[in-house]
N, C-alpha and C positions, 0 to 999 in steps of 0.2 A: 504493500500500500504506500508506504515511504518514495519510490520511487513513479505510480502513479501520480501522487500527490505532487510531487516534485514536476514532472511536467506539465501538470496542470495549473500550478502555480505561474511558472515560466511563462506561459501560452498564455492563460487566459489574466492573470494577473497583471505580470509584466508588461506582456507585450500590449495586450486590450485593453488594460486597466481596468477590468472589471472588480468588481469591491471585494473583497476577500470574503464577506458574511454573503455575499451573493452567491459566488464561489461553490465555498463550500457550506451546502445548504442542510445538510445534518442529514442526508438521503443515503449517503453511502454504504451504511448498515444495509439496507432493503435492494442492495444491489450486485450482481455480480460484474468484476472487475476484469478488464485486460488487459494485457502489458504485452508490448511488440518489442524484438529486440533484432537491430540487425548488426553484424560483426561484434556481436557482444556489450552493447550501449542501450541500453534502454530509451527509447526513443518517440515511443509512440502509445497513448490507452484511450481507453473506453470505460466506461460502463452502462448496463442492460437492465432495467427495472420489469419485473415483467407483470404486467397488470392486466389481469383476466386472461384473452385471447391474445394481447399484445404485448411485444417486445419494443418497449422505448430503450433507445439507444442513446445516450447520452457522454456531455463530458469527454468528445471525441477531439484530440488532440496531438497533435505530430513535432517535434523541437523544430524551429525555423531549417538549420540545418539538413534537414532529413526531407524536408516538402520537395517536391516534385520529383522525387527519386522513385516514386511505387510505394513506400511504406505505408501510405493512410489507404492504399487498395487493398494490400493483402493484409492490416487491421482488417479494414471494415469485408472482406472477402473469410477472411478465419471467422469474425462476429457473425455473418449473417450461414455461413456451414453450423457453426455452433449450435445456433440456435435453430436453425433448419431441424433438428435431430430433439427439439422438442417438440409433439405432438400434441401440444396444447397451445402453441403461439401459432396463430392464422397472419397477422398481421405484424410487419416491425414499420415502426414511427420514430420520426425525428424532426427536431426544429433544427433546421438548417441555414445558416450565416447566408446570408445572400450570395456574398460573393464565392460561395462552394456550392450554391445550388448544382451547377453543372457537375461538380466532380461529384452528387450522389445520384445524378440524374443519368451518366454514364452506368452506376451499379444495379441500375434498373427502378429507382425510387421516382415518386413523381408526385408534384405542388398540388395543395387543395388548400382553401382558404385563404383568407386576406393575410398579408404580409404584417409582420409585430414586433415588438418591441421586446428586447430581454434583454438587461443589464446595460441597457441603451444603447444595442447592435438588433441592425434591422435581420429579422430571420424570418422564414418562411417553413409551414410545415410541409415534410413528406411523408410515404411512406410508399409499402409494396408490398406483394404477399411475402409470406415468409418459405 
């Protein structure tokens, strides 16, 4: 958890300045975690709330460094096999930063709903079956 935490600090903290009590919002407990490591660097997490039928996917985060190299595809490619192999999520969701709408729209997700506001970064929902 030290090292998810750690990059989500980096990312969402540092770089967005989103509020640390924003952050981290006491949810982590009711969630399962991932951590992507490529040549041995911890680099990349997630985490997957799973509520009823659905897999919200959250807290998805890559080290500057590491972006545009493939890392946050095969994250989010290992998340959505994962939880494919639950027979009780029909659905995975996620609010999506505007400006990665495309890169989850490549993984087969797609926009409903009016575009909104979280931690005062414009995001839009997706989702797709699971």
């Amino acid at each position: 958890m030290e090292k998810c935490f750690h990059i989500r600090t980096k990312v969402f903290i540092d770089e967005q300045k989103v509020p640390i009590e924003e952050e981290m919002d006491g949810l982590d407990g009711e969630a399962e975690h991932y951590l992507l490591f490529v040549d041995g660097v911890a680099c990349g997490t997630a985490r997957v709330r799973l509520l009823e039928k659905v897999a919200k996917i959250e807290r998805v985060a890559v080290l500057k460094s590491f972006r545009g190299k493939d890392a946050g595809v095969r994250l989010m490619r290992y998340i959505m096999d994962d939880i494919g192999k639950k027979p009780d999520v029909e659905t995975l969701k996620l609010g999506a930063q505007i400006q990665v709408v495309g890169f989850y729209k490549k993984l087969g997700f797609h926009c409903y709903g009016e575009e909104f506001l979280d931690a005062g970064i414009r995001h839009r929902w997706m989702e797709r079956d699971s």
